[in-house]
Every structure is written in structure tokens, then in C-alpha cells.
GUZAMAR-950793 format. One record per residue (C-alpha): residue number from 1; residue in three letters; x, y, z. Coordinates in steps of 0.1 Angstrom, whole numbers, plus 5000, padded with zeros to 4 digits. Layout:
% residues N
+-----+-----+------+------+------+
!   n ! res !   px !   py !   pz !
+-----+-----+------+------+------+
! NUM ! ala !    X !    Y !    Z !
...
+-----+-----+------+------+------+
END
This chain:
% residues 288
+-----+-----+------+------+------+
!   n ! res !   px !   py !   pz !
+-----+-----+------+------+------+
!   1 ! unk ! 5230 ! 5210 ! 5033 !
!   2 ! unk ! 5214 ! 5192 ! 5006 !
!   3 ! unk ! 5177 ! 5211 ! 4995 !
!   4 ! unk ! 5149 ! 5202 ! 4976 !
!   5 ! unk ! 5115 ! 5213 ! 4966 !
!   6 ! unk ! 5097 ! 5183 ! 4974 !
!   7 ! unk ! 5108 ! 5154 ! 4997 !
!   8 ! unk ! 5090 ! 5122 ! 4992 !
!   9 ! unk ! 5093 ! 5094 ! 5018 !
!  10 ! unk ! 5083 ! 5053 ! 5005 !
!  11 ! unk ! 5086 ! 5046 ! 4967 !
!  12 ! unk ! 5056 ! 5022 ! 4972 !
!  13 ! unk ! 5023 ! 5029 ! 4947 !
!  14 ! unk ! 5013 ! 5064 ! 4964 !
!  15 ! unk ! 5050 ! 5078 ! 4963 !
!  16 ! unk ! 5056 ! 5065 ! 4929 !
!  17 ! unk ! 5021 ! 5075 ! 4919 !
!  18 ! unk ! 5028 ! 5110 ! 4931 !
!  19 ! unk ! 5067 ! 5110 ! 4920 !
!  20 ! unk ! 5055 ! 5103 ! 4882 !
!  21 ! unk ! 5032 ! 5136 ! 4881 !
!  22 ! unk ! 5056 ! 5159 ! 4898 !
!  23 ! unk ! 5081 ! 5149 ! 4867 !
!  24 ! unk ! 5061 ! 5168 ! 4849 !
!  25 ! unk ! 5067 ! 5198 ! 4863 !
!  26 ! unk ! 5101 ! 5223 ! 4874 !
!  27 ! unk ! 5100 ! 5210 ! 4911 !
!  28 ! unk ! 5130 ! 5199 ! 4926 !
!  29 ! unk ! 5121 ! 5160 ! 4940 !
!  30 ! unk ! 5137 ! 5136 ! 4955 !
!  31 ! unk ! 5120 ! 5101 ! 4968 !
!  32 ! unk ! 5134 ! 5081 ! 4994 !
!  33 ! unk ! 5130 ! 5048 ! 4997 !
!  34 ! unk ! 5142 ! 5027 ! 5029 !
!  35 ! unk ! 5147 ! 4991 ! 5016 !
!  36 ! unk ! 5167 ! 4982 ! 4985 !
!  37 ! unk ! 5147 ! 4972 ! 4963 !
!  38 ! unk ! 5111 ! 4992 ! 4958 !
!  39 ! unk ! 5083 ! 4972 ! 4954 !
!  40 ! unk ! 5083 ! 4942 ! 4973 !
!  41 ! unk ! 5059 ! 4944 ! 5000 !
!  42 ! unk ! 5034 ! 4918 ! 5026 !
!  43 ! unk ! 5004 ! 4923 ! 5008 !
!  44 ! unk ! 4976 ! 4901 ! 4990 !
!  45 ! unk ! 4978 ! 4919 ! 4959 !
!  46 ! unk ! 4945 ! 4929 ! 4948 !
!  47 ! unk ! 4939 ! 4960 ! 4920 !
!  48 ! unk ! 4916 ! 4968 ! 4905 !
!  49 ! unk ! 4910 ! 4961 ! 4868 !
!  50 ! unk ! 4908 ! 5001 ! 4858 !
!  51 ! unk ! 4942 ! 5008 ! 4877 !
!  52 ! unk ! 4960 ! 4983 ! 4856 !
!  53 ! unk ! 4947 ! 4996 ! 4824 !
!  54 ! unk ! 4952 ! 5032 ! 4839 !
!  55 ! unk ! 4988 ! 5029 ! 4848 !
!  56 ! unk ! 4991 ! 5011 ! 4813 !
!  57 ! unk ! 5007 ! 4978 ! 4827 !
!  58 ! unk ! 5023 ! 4949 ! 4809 !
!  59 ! unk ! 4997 ! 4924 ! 4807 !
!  60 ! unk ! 5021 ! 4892 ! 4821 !
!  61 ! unk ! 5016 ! 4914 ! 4856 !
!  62 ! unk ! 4984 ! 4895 ! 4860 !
!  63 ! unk ! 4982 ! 4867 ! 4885 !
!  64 ! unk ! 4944 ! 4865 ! 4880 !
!  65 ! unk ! 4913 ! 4875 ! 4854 !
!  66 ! unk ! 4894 ! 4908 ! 4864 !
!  67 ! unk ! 4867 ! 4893 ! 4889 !
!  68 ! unk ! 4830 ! 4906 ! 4894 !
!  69 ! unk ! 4840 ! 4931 ! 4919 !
!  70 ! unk ! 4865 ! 4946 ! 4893 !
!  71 ! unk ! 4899 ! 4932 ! 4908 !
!  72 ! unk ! 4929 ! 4911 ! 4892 !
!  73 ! unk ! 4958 ! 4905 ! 4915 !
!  74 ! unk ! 4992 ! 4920 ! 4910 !
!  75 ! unk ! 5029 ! 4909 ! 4924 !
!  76 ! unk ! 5038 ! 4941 ! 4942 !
!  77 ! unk ! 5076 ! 4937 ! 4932 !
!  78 ! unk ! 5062 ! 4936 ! 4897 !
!  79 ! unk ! 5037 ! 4968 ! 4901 !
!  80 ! unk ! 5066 ! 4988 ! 4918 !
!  81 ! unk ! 5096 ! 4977 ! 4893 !
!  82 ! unk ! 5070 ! 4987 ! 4867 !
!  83 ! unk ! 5060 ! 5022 ! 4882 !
!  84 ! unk ! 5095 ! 5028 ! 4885 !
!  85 ! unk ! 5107 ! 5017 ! 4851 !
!  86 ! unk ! 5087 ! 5046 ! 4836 !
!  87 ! unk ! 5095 ! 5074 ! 4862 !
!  88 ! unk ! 5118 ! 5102 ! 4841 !
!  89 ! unk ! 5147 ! 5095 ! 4864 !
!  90 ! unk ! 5158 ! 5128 ! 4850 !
!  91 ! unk ! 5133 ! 5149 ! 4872 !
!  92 ! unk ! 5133 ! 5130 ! 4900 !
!  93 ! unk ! 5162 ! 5121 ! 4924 !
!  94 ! unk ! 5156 ! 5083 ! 4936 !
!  95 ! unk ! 5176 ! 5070 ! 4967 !
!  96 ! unk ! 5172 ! 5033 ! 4981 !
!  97 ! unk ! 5182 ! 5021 ! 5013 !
!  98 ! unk ! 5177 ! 5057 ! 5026 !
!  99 ! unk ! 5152 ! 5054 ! 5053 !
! 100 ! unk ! 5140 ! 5086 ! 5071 !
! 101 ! unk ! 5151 ! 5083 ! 5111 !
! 102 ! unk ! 5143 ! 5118 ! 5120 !
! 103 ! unk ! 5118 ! 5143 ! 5108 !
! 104 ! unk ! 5123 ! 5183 ! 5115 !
! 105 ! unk ! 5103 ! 5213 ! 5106 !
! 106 ! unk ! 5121 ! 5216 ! 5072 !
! 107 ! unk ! 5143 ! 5188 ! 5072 !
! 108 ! unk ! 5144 ! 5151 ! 5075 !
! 109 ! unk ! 5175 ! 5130 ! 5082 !
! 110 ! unk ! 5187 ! 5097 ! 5069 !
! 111 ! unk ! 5202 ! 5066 ! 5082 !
! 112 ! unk ! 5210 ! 5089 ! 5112 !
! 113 ! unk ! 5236 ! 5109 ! 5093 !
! 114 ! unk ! 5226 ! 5128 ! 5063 !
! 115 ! unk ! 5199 ! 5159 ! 5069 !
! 116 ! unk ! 5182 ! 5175 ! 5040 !
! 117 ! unk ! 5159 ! 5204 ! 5037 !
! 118 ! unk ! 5125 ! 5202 ! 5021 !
! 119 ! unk ! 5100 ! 5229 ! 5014 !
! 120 ! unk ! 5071 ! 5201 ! 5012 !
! 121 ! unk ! 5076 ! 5167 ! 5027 !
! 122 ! unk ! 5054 ! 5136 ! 5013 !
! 123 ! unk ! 5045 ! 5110 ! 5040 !
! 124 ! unk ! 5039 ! 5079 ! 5011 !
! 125 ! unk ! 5058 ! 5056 ! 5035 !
! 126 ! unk ! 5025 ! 5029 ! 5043 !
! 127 ! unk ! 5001 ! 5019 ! 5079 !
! 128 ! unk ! 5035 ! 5027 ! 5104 !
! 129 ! unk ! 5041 ! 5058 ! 5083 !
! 130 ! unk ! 5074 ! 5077 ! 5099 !
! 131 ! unk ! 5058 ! 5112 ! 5088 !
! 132 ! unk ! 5026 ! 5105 ! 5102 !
! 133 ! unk ! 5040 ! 5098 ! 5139 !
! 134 ! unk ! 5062 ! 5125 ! 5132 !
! 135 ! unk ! 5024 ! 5146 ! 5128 !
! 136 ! unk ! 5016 ! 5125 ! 5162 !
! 137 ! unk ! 4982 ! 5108 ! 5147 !
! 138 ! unk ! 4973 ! 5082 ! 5162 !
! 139 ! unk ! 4954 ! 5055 ! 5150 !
! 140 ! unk ! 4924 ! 5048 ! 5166 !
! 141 ! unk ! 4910 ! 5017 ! 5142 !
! 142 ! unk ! 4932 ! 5000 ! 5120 !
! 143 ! unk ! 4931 ! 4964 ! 5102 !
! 144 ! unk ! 4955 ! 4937 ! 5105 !
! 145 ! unk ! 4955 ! 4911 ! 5076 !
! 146 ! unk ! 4973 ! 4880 ! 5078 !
! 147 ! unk ! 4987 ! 4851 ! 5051 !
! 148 ! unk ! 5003 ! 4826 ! 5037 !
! 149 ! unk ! 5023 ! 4824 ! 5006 !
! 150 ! unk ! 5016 ! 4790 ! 4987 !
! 151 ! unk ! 5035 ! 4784 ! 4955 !
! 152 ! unk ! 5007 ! 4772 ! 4928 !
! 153 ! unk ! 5025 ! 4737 ! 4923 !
! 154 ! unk ! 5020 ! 4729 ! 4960 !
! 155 ! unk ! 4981 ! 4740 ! 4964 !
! 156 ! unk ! 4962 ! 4717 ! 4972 !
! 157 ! unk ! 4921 ! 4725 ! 4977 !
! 158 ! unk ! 4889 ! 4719 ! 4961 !
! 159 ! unk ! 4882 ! 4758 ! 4957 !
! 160 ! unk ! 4896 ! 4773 ! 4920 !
! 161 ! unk ! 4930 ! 4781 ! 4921 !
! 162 ! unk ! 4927 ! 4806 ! 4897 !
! 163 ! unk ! 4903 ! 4827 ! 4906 !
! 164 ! unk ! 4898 ! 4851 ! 4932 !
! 165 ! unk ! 4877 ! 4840 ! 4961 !
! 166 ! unk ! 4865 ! 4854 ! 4992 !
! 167 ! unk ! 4852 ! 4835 ! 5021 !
! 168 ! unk ! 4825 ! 4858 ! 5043 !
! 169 ! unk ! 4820 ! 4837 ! 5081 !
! 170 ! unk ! 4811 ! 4862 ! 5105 !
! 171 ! unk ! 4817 ! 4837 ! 5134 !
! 172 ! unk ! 4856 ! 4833 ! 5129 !
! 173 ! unk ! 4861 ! 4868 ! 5115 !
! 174 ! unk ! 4834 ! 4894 ! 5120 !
! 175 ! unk ! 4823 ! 4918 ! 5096 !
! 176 ! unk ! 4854 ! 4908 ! 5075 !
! 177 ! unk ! 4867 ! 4876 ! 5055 !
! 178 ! unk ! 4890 ! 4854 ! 5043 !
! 179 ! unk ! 4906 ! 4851 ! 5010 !
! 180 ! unk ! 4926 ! 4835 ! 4986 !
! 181 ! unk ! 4943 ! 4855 ! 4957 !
! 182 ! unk ! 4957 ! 4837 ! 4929 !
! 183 ! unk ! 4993 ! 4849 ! 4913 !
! 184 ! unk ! 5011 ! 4840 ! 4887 !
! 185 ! unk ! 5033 ! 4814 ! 4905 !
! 186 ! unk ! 5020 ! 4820 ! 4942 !
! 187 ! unk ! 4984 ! 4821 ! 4960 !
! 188 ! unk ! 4981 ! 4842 ! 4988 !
! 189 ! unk ! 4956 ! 4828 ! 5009 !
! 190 ! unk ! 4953 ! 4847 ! 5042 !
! 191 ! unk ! 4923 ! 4866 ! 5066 !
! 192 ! unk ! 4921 ! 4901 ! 5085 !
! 193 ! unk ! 4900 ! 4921 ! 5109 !
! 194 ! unk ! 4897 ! 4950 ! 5129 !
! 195 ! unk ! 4925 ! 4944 ! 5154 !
! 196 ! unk ! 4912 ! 4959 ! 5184 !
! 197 ! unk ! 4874 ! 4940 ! 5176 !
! 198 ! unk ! 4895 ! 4907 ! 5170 !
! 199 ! unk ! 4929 ! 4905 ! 5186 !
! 200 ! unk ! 4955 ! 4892 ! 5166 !
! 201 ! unk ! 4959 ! 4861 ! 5187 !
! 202 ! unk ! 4924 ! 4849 ! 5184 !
! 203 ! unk ! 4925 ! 4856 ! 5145 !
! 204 ! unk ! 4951 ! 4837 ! 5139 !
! 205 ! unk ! 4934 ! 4807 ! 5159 !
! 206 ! unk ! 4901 ! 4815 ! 5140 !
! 207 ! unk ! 4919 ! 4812 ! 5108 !
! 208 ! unk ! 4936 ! 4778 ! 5115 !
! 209 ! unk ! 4900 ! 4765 ! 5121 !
! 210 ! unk ! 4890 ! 4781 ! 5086 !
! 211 ! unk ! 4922 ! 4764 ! 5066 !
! 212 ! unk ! 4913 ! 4732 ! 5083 !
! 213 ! unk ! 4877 ! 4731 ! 5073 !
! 214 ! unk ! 4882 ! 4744 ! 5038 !
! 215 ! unk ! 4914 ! 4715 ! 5039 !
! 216 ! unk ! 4940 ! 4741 ! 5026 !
! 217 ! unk ! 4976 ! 4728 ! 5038 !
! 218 ! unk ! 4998 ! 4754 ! 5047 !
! 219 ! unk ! 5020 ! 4729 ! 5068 !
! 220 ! unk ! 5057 ! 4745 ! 5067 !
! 221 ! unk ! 5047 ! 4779 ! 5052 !
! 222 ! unk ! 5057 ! 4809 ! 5069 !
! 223 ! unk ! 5024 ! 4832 ! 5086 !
! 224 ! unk ! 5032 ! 4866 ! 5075 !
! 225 ! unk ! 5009 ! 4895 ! 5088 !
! 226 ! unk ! 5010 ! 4936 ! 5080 !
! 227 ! unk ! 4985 ! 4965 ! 5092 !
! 228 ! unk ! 4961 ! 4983 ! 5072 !
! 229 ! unk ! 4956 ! 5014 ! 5083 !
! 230 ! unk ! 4919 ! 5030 ! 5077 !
! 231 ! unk ! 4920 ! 5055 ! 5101 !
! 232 ! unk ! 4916 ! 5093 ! 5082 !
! 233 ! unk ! 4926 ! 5126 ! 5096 !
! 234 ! unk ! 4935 ! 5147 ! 5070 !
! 235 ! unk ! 4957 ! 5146 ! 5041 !
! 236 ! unk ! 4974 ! 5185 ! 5042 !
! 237 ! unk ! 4991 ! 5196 ! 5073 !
! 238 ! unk ! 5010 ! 5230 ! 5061 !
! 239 ! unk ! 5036 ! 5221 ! 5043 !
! 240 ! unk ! 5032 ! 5178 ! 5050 !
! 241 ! unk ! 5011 ! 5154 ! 5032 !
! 242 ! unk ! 5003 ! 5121 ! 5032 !
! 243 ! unk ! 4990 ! 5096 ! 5008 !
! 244 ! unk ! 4980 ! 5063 ! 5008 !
! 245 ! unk ! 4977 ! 5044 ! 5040 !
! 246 ! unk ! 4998 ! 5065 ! 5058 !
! 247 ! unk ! 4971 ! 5090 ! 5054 !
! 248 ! unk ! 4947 ! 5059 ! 5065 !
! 249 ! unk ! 4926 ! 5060 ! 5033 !
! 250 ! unk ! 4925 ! 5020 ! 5029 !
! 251 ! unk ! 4889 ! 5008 ! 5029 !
! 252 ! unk ! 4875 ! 4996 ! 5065 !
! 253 ! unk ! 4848 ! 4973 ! 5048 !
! 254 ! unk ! 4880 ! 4951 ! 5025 !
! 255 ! unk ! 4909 ! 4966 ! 5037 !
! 256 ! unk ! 4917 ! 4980 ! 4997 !
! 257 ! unk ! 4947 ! 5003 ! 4996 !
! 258 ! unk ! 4964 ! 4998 ! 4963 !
! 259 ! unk ! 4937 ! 5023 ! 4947 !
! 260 ! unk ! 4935 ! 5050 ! 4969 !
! 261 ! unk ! 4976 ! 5053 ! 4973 !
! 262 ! unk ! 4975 ! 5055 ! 4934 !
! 263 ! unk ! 4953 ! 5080 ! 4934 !
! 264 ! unk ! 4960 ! 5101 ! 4963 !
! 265 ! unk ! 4998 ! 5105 ! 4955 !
! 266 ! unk ! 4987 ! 5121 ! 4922 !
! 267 ! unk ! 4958 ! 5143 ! 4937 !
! 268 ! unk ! 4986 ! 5155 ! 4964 !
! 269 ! unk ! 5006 ! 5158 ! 4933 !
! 270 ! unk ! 4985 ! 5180 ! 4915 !
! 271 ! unk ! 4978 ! 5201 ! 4950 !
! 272 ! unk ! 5020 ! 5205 ! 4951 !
! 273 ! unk ! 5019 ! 5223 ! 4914 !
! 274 ! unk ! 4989 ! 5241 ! 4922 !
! 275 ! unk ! 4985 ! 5251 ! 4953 !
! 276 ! unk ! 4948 ! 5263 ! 4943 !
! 277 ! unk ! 4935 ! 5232 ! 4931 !
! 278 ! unk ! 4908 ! 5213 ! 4948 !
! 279 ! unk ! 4904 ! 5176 ! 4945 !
! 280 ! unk ! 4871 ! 5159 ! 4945 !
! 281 ! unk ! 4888 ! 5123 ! 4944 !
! 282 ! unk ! 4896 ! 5131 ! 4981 !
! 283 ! unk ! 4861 ! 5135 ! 4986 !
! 284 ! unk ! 4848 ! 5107 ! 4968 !
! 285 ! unk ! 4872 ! 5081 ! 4994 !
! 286 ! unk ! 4858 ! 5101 ! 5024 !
! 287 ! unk ! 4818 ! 5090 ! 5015 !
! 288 ! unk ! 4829 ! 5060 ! 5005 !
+-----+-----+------+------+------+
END
């Protein structure tokens, strides 16, 4: 049976985030991812301006200016084939199309045929995380953001289509809000709330009222949705860990994840090497 160190599952910004620190030291890694291609995901897009400069991307990765808040928008194809092009693929093992159908004590299968052992396991693998049911948490609030992609030649409104905008209404979506993210060659224009406060059925009814009154025509596009999951419980469970949203730290108040699954796979990272050290970033997303 194949063995290693550390077992990472979902190459997404936490797994790749946390893959990239462990090259840097003797462990034995190997990340899984189960599409194949990493990077492309259902998601708005939004990072924030010191991540970019952090992670030292290209500038042409831009779909938008830095806004007041401190966000640009990002393709996440882009922001993953970009994580991944720097990864020492000489200290870490990197397998697509290998998704993770069974989880054991000390080994995980894959595609139902293929078990390897792991000393540590990394759940990096997003809101319906595979190691986190495997932990048997359940969520007990969680978002649900929905969209549209609009490619910039066919967006027509009176709102500025290149820059970030956020539309607050509390009667069509709470406490939450609307938003339209400029890219490159796309806008994502979509909405989100807390699904259990707002079903998804009535959200997606409150948002076709929104589109119409701010006259955005999103007549033959394709309504795409994904969960967000904000719902903490702990980050180290023996030899387990989870990063990212599959550890539930995506903001409840905007429903950012992008930041905290950077950060978190390289705190968990830094716990993997040194089993003694303490992180205060962990802290600092649990106040805020």
C-alpha cells in the first residue's frame, strides 16, 4: 500500500496554500485533487488586494481595481493554475481526477479502488468537504450564493461595469446583498443568504425582482449556485485538519472564503512541521 506523511484532499487555494509550505520541508505529501483540472470553481471571485500582492501574482489576473473595502476579483482557474505553477512539484506528489470516496482511520481510498495510508490527512476539499462528513460535523448555518456569468461584451446596465459593486436591500435579501464582480472578460453578477433564514427558492425569486429593477438581462444565461459554509468547529481533530471552508471559516457577514483558505492551509501547514506551534491567525478569524 502506497504511504505518505501527509495526505491532502482539494487542490483549491487552502490545499494549494498549505501544499506550497509543506515543500519546504522533508514531509512526504501528496495532494489529491478530484476534477481535472485545479482551479476552476462556482465562485464570484473576490480577493483581497494584500493576498494578490502576498501570493506575488501576475498582474493580468486582475478582473478589477482594488476597491475601498480592499478587494479586486480574480478568475479562479487563473488563481489555482497560478498557485500550482509555482508548487516544487518535486516535494509534492499531485494527482487529478483522484477524488477521495472513502475515508479510514489512517487511509483514504480513491475512485473506489486505490487505498493509501496517511499519518495526517488535510480536509482542503471546500463547503461539502468529504473529510469533514467523514469527522460527522454538521453544519448548522451555512450560506448559499447564487449567479450568473455575463460575458462583458453582452452587459448591458447603467451601473459601472468595471467596478465592484454591492447592492445592500434587506427586503429581498436580509442581512446580506447582491453583487456584481467585474472580470476580465466575464461579470459575475449574482446574490446569497443564509439558507435556512431565506430558502433557496424564495432567493432566487427575490433576485429576479432585483435584476429586473436594476434592468440587468441575464435572458439565456445559466443560474449557477454553490454553498458557503461559515459554520466553525474546530480546525485539529488528532491527526485531521481542515482548512478553508471545509473547516467553515468563510465570513457569515459577506460570505469571503478565498482569504481565510489561503491562510489557514499555511497555518495548518506550519502546525504539520511543528507540532508545537500555536497560531494566532486562527484566532484572529474566530473574533472576527
Amino acid at each position: 500500500m502506497e504511504s505518505y506523511d501527509i495526505i491532502i484532499v482539494g487542490a483549491g487555494p487552502g490545499g494549494l496554500s498549505a501544499a506550497a509550505a509543506l515543500a519546504k520541508s522533508d514531509k512526504n505529501v501528496l495532494l489529491l485533487e478530484k476534477n481535472r483540472m485545479i482551479g476552476p470553481k462556482i465562485c464570484a471571485g473576490g480577493l483581497r488586494g494584500s493576498d494578490f500582492e502576498y501570493l506575488k501574482l501576475p498582474g493580468d489576473l486582475r478582473g478589477s481595481q482594488v476597491d475601498k473595502l480592499g478587494y479586486l476579483t480574480v478568475d479562479r482557474k487563473e488563481l489555482g493554475q497560478s498557485q500550482l505553477k509555482k508548487l516544487d512539484k518535486k516535494r509534492i506528489a499531485i494527482r487529478t481526477g483522484a477524488k477521495v470516496t472513502k475515508i479510514e482511520q489512517e487511509s483514504v481510498v480513491v475512485n473506489d479502488r486505490n487505498k493509501i495510508r496517511y499519518k495526517y490527512l488535510v480536509g482542503a476539499d471546500g463547503s461539502l468537504s468529504t473529510v469533514r462528513k467523514y469527522l460527522g460535523l454538521k453544519e448548522k448555518r451555512a450560506l448559499v450564493g447564487i449567479q450568473y456569468i455575463i460575458p462583458v461584451k453582452e452587459f448591458i446596465s447603467a451601473g459601472d461595469s468595471k467596478r465592484i459593486q454591492y447592492y445592500y436591500n434587506q427586503r429581498l435579501f436580509l442581512s446580506w446583498f447582491a453583487w456584481v464582480f467585474p472580470h476580465k472578460d466575464y461579470l459575475a453578477i449574482g446574490c446569497g443568504a443564509d439558507r435556512k433564514l431565506l430558502p433557496v427558492k424564495k432567493l432566487k425569486e427575490n433576485f429576479r425582482e432585483w435584476l429586473t429593477e436594476t434592468g440587468i438581462d441575464v435572458s439565456g444565461k445559466k443560474l449557477t449556485g454553490f454553498p458557503i459554509n461559515c459554520d466553525y468547529r474546530g480546525h485539529k481533530f488528532n491527526n485531521i485538519f481542515l482548512v478553508g471552508d471545509a473547516a467553515g471559516l468563510a465570513s457569515y457577514q459577506t460570505g469571503e472564503g478565498i482569504h481565510q483558505a489561503l491562510v489557514s492551509g499555511e497555518e495548518v501547514a506550519k502546525m504539520l512541521i511543528d507540532p508545537g506551534y500555536k497560531s494566532k491567525k486562527f484566532e484572529k478569524f474566530l473574533r472576527s
